[in-house]
N, C-alpha and C positions, 0 to 999 in steps of 0.2 A: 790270514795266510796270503802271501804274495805268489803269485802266478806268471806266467811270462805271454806275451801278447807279441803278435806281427799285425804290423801296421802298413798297409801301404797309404803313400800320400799320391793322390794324383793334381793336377789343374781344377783350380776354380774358377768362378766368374771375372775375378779382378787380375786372372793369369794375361799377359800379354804375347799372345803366340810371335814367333818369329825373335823373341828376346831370349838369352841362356836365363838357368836361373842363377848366375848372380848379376844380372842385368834387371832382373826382374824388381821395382819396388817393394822399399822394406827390405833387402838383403840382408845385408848388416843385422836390424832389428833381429830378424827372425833366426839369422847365423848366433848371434850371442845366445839368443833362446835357445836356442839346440843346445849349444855347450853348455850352457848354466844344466841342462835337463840331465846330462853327459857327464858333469862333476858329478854331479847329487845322486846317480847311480839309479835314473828315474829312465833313460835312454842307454840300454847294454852297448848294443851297434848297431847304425845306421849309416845307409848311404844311396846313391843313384843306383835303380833296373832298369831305368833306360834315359833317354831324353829329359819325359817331364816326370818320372815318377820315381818316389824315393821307398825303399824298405826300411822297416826301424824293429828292431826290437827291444820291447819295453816289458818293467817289469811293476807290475801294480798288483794292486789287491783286486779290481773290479775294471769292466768297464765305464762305469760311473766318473772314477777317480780319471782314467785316461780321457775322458771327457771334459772331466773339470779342469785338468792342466792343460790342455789346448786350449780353453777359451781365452787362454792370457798368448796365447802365440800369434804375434805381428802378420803374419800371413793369413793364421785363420780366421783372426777380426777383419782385414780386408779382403779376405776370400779369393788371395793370390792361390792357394791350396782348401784340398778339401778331403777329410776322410771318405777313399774310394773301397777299402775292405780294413777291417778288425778282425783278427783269429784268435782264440786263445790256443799256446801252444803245448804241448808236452812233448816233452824230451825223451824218446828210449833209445836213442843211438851215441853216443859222445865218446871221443879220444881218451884211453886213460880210465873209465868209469863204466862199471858192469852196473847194466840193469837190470832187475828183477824183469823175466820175462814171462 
């Protein structure tokens, strides 16, 4: 069964303060990753909460699995980014959809 997870990303060790992040190394690399994540319907939406930290919400079976597809992301091999919080989320509020309360 597939679940939905919030991800924030914040600064790692190979972050370089004072640079935006597409200044940061590996841009590109890690920009295509996200998309590729983004077709395959593995990343729902994500984007910037502030400066250096980004929200994502992802849709996996475990966090195992959201472990295992970061290991292959440009950023978090060079440790430009680092998982700061993982939540699993559920849903009782949405536009359009009554939920069981």
């Amino acid at each position: 069964m597939r679940k939905l997870f919030l991800l924030i990303h914040a600064p790692g060790a190979g972050w370089i303060e004072g640079k935006s992040r597409s200044e940061q190394d590996g841009w590109r690399a890690h920009a295509d990753f996200m998309n590729g994540l983004t077709a395959r319907g593995f990343v729902l939406l994500g984007g910037p909460v502030s400066e250096t930290e980004a929200l994502l919400v992802i849709d996996a079976k475990d966090e195992d699995e959201i472990d295992r597809v970061f290991e292959g992301d440009p950023w978090h091999i060079s440790k430009v980014l680092r998982v700061k919080e993982l939540r699993e989320w559920t849903i009782l509020l949405e536009h359009g959809v009554e939920h069981p309360t």
